[in-house]
N, C-alpha and C positions, 0 to 999 in steps of 0.2 A: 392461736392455733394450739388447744390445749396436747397433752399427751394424754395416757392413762399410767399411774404406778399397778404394780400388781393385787392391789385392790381395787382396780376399776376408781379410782378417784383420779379428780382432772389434777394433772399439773401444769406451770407455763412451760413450753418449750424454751428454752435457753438458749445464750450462744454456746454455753458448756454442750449441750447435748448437739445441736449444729456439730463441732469439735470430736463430737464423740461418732458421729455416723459417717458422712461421706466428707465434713467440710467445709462446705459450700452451702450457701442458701440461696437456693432459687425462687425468683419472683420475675413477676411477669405485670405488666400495667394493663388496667383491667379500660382504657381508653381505646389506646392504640398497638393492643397486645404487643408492645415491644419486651425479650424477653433476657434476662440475664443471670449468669453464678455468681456470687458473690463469695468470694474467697477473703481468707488471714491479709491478702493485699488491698482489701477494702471494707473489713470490716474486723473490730478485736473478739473473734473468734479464737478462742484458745481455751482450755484446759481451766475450768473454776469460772471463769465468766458466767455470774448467773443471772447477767442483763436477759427480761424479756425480749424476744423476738416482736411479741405483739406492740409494745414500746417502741418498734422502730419507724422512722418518719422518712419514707423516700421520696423524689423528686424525679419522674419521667426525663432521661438523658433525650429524647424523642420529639413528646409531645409536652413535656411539664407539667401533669397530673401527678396525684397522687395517692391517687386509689391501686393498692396493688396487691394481687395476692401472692403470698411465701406459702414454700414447701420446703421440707429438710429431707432433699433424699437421701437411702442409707447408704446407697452406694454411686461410685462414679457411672455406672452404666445406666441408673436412675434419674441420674442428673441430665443426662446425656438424653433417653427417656423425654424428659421432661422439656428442654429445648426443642427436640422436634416436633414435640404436638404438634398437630394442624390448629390454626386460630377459629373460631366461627366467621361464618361469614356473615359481611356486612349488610 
């Protein structure tokens, strides 16, 4: 999930940048759309962490897949956003 810097070049989104926007990174399992925030209580999100997002390896609390898509919203209302979406249907 690249970014853009101010010359339009990709960079990895971070946990540093997660840290810097709302916090939280949201993903959702692209299975059995179960969907959740991932907060500093489950993940080292903090300040200088410049571990890839795209590097991270989740496991379905649900169904046990592991195909999943992340977002970094910038704010809590975003996050919040982003848990309600409607799923498609099956």
């Amino acid at each position: 999930m690249p970014s853009l810097d101010n010359r339009g070049r990709n960079i990895p989104t971070t946990l540093h940048s997660v840290w810097c926007a709302a916090g939280v990174l949201a993903i959702r399992c692209m299975t059995c759309w179960h969907a959740d925030l991932l907060g500093d209580d489950k993940l080292p999100i903090r300040r200088g962490n410049q571990t890839s997002i795209a590097g991270l390896k989740f496991k379905c609390s649900v169904c046990g897949e592991r195909d999943f898509q992340m977002e970094v919203p910038v704010t809590h209302g975003a996050a919040a956003e982003f848990m309600a979406r409607p799923v498609p249907a099956s």
